[in-house]
C-alpha positions in Angstrom: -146.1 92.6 15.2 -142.6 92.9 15.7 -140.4 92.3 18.4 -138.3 93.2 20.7 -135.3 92.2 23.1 -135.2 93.5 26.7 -132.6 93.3 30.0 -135.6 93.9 32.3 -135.8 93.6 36.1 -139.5 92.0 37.3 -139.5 93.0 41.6 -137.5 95.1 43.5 -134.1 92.8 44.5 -134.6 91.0 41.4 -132.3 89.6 38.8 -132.2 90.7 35.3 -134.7 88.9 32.7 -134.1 88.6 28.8 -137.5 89.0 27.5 -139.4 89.4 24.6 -141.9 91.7 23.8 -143.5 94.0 20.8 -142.3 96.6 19.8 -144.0 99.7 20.5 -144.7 102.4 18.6 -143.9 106.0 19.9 -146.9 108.4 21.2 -147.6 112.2 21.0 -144.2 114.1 21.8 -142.2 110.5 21.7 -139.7 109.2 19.3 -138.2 105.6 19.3 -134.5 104.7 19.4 -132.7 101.8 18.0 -130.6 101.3 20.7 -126.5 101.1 19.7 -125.5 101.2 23.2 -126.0 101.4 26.9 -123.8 102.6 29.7 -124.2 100.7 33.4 -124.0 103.2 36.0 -124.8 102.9 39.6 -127.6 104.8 39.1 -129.0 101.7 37.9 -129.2 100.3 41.4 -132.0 102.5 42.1 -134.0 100.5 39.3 -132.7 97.5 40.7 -133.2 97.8 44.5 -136.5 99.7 43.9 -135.2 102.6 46.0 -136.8 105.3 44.0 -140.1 106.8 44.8 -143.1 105.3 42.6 -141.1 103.2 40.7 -143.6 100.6 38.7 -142.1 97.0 37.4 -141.2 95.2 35.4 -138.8 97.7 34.5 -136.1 98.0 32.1 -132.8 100.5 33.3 -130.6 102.2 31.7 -129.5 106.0 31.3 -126.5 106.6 29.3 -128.3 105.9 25.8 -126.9 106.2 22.5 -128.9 105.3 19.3 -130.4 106.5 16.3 -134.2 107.5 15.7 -136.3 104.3 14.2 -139.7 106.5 14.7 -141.4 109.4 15.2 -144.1 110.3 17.4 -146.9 112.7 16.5 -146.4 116.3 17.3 -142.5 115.6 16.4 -141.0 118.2 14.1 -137.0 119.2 14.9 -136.0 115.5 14.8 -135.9 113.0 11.7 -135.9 109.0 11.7 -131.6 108.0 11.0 -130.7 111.0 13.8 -127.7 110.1 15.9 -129.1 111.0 19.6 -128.5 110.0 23.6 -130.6 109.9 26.0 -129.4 110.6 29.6 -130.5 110.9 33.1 -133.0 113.6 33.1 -136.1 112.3 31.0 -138.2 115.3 31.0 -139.4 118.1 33.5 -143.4 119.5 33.6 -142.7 123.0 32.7 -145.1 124.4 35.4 -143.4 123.8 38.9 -141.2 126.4 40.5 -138.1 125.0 39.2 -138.5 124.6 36.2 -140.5 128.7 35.4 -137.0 129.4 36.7 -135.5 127.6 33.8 -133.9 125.1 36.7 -135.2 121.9 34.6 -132.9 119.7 36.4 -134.0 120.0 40.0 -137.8 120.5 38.8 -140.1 118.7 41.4 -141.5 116.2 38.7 -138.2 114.9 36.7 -138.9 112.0 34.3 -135.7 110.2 35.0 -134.6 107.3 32.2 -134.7 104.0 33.4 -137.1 104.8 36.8 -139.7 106.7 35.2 -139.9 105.0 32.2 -138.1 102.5 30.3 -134.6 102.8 29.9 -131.5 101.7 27.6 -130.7 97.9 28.4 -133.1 97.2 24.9 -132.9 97.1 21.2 -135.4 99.7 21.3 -136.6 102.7 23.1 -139.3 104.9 23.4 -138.2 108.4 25.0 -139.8 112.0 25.5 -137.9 114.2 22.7 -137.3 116.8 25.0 -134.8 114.1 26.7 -132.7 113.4 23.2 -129.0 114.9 23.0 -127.5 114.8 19.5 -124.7 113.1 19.0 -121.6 113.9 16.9 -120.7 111.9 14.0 -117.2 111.3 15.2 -118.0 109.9 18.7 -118.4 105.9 18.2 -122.0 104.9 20.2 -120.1 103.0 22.8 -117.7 105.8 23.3 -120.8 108.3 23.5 -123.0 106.3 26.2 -121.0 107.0 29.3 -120.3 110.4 27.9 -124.2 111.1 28.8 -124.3 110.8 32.5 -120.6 110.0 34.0 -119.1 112.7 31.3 -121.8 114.9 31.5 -121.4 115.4 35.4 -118.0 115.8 35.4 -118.3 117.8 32.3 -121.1 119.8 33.8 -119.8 120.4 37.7 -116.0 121.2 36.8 -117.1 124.3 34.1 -119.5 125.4 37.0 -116.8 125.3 39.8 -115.2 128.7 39.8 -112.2 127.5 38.4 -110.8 129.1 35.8 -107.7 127.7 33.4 -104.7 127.7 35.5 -106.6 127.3 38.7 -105.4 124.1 40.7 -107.9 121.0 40.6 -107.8 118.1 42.4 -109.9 115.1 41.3 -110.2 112.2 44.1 -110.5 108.9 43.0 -110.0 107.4 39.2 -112.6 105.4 38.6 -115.7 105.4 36.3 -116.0 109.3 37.1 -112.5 110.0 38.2 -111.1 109.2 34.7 -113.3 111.1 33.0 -112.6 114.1 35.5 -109.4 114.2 35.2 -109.5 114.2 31.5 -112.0 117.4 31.2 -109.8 119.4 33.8 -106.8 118.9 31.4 -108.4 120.2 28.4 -110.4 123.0 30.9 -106.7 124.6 31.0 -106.4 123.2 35.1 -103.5 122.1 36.8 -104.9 118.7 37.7 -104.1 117.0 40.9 -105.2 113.5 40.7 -105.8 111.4 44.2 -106.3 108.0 44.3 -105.8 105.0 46.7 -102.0 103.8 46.2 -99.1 104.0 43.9 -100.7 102.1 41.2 -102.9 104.6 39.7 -100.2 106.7 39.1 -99.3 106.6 35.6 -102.7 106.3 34.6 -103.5 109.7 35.9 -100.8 111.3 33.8 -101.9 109.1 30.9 -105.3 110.6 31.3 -104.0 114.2 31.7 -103.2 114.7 35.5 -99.8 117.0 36.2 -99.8 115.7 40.0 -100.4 112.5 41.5 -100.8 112.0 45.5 -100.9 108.7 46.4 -103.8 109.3 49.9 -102.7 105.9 51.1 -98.9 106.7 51.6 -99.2 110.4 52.4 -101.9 113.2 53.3 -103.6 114.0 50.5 -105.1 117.3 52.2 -101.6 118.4 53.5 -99.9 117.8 49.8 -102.2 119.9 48.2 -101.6 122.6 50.3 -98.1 122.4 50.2 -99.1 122.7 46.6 -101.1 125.8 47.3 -104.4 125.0 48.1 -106.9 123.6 45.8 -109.4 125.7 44.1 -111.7 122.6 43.7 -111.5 119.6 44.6 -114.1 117.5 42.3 -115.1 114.3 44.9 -115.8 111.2 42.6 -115.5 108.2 45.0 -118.3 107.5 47.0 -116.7 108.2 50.0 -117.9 110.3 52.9 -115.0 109.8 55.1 -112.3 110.6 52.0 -114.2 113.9 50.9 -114.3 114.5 54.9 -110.2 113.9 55.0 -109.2 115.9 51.9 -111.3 119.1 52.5 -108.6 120.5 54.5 -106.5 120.9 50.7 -108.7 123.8 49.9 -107.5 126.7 49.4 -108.8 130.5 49.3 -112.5 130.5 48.5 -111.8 126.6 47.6 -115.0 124.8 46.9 -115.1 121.0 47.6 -117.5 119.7 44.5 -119.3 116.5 45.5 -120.3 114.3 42.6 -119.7 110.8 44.1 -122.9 109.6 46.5 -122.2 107.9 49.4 -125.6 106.8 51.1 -124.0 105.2 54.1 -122.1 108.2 56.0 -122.4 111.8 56.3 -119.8 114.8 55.3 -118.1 115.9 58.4 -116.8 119.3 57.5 -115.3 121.7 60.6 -117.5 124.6 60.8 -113.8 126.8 61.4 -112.3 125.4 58.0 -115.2 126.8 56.4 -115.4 130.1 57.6 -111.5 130.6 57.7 -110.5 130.8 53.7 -114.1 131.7 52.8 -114.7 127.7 51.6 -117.4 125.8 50.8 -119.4 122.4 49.4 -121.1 122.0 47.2 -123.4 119.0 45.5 -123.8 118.7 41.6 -126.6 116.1 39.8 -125.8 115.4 36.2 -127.3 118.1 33.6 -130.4 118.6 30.6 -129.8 117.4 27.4 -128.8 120.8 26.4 -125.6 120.3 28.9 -125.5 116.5 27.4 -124.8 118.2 23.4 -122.2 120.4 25.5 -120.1 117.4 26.9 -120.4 115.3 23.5 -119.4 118.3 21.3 -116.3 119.5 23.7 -115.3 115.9 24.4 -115.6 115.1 20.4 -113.3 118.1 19.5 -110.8 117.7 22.3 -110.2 114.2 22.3 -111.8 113.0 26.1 -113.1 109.3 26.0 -114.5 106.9 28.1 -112.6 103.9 29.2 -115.1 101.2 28.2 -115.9 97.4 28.7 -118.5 96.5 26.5 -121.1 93.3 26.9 -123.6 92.2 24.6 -127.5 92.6 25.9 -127.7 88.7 26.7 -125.0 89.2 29.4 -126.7 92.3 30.7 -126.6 90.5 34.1 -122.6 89.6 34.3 -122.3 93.4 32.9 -123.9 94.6 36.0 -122.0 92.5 38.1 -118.5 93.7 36.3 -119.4 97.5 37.3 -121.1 96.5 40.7 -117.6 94.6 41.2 -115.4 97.8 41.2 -113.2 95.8 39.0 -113.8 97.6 35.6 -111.6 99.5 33.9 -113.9 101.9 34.1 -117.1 102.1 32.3 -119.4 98.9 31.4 -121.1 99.4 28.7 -124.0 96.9 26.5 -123.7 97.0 22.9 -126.7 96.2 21.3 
């Protein structure tokens, strides 16, 4: 039987493993993917640290896929083995709970998640539900794609759901592995694009990458300079910060909305209850998006131009990979080439 290479994790706290196994053929409703590429995303952690609920090892992570199809499963008719697809963050929903009848497939109760509820991307190959696979445009290079599929797609997702509309102001806070990408999408959304980041040395980056404003939060108020901008409209939140979202909610404008993307598990949001009611404000969270949003991001971000900043590592160094994005030292997105 053939085989297959893996980047798995044995235990909860564990390191990552190269291993070897067969390769498995795909089930009833299941294609398998030659893997191309695989984004790193903190995400991962939750594989890693075993901080997700029923998670089984050994287990392989990985949820910014980007392959083509080696195999089809039975029951598999609107795909075709040398298809160019991704495979994101949502897996798969069960059709029956309350969620999903309401066609809310991301928030339904029993979400197959990639790389937690099954095996993920850090292999040659994978074996995924179909209704998980995003097609990916011929002009998007696989490494370019992967991040595209979770850190595009919720910037993507959240920023054409905000409210705003082109010419709106939009702040995005922090350029990092979402920030960048943020900031890129706002500029081809039509936004005036507000970048915030920690210190001067961001700065011409975020005009690079499309931004019309820069406010450096270290050497000034970042809430008071947007408003002596006007106000924001939204503010998209990409650094997993509590206290910095907290700080800069006070830039909102009129019926601003503060858009929280970036998790911060350590400290709560503490918004004023006035600031809220006085402008008409408000928060508001946003997970990633279905493989339907996933063709959305890919196809906009393939016509317009938007692209990851990328790292790549082969599989074998899956562990130093890790460590690169863990680091906050990568410019921006890690990404294992296969």
């Amino acid at each position: 039987m053939a085989k297959t290479r893996a980047a798995q994790i044995a235990k909860a706290g564990g390191d990552f493993e190269i291993v070897e196994g067969d390769l498995r053929s795909p089930g009833l409703g299941e294609v398998r993917i030659k893997v191309q590429a695989c984004g790193i995303c903190m995400g991962d952690e939750l594989a890693r640290q075993g901080h997700w609920p029923g998670l089984q090892y050994p287990r392989v992570p990985g949820h910014e896929v980007a392959g083509v199809i080696d195999q089809l499963g039975s029951g598999v008719t609107r795909w075709k083995t040398g298809d160019r697809v991704g495979v994101g963050w949502h897996g798969g929903h069960d059709n029956t709970c309350p969620a999903c009848r309401a066609g809310d497939f991301l928030n339904c109760e029993n979400e197959k998640v990639s790389g937690l509820t099954f095996d993920g991307g850090y292999q040659e190959y994978m074996v995924a539900p179909v209704e998980a696979l995003a097609r990916i445009p011929d002009s998007l290079e696989p490494a370019e794609a992967a991040p595209l599929l979770c850190a595009g797609l919720t910037t993507f997702n959240s920023l054409r759901h905000s409210g705003a509309v082109p010419g709106d102001l939009v702040a995005v806070q922090g350029i990092g592995g979402l920030g960048h990408l943020g900031i890129q999408f706002a500029n081809k959304f039509g936004y005036r694009v507000v970048a915030v980041g920690r210190g001067s040395g961001n700065a011409s980056l975020a005009k690079k990458l499309g931004a019309h404003e820069y406010i450096d939060s270290k050497a000034s108020n970042a809430a008071q300079e947007l408003q002596k901008l006007g106000g924001a409209k939204v503010i998209l939140s990409t650094a997993p910060s509590a206290v910095a979202m907290s700080e800069i909610f006070g830039g909102l404008g009129r019926h601003g909305k503060l858009m929280v993307i970036g998790a911060d598990t350590s400290a709560p949001l503490e918004i004023p209850t006035v600031g809220l009611i006085m402008g008409s404000k408000s928060v508001q969270g946003w997970a990633s998006g279905t493989p339907n949003a996933s063709e959305d991001t890919l196809r906009f971000a393939a016509l317009t131009g938007v692209r990851p900043m990328i790292e790549t590592f082969p599989l074998e160094k899956a562990a130093a990979a890790y460590a690169r994005m863990t680091s906050g030292q990568a410019q921006f997105r890690v990404v294992l080439t296969m």
